[in-house]
C-alpha positions as CSV (number, residue, x, y, z in Angstrom):
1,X,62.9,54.5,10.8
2,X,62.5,53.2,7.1
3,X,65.1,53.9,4.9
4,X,64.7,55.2,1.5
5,X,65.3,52.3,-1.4
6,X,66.4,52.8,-4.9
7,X,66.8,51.1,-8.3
8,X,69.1,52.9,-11.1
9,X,69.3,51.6,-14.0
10,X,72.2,52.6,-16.4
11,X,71.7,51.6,-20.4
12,X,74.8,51.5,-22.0
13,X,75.5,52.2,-25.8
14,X,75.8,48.3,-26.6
15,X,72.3,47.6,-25.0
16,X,73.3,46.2,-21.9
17,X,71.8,47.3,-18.4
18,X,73.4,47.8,-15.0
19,X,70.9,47.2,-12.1
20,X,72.1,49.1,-8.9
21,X,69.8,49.0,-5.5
22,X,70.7,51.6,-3.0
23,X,69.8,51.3,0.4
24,X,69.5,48.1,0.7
25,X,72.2,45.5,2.3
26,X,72.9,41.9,2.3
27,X,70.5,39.4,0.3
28,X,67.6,41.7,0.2
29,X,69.7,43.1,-3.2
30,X,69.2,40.9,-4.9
31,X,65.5,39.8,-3.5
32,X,64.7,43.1,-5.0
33,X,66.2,42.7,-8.2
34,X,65.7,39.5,-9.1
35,X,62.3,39.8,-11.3
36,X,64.2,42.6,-13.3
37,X,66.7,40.3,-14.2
38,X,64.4,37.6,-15.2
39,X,62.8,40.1,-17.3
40,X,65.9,41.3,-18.8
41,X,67.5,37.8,-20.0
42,X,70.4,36.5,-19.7
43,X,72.9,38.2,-16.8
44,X,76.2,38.2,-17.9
45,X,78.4,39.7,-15.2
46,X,77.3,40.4,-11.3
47,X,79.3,42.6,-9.4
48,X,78.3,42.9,-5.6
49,X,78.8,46.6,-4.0
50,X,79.9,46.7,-0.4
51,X,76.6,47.0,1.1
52,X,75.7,43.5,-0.2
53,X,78.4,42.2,2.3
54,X,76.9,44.7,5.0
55,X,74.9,42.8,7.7
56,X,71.0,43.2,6.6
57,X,69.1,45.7,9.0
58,X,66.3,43.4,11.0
59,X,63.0,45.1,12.4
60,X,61.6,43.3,15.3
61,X,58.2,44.0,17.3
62,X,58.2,43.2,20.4
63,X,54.5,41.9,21.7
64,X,53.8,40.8,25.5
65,X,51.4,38.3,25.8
66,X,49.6,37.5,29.1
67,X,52.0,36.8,31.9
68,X,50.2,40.1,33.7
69,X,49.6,40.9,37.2
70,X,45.8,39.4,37.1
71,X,45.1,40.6,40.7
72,X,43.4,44.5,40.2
């Protein structure tokens, strides 16, 4: 099952923005963010939540290839 992912940004009165993914773990963070922060300029501080240090979730698909019972 997917799970849902979020961006919220938070402006604060000097003019700087906070970036925080939700539902997302490990690298994929900052994967997601990365183009925002290019956008932005210059990154000043980067504070990693707990669910960067969470293990990334991995969907596989398994697929069987040949290896059938050819006599029918």
């Amino acid at each position: 099952m997917a799970t849902k992912t979020e961006i919220e940004f938070t402006i604060n009165e000097d003019g700087s923005v906070e970036i925080h993914p939700k539902g997302v773990k490990g690298k994929k963070c900052t994967d997601l963010t990365r183009e925002i922060e290019e956008a932005l300029g210059i990154v000043k501080n980067v504070t990693y939540s707990q669910e960067y240090y969470e293990q990334e979730e991995t969907n596989y698909t398994t697929v069987n290839v040949g290896g059938g019972d050819d006599n029918k």
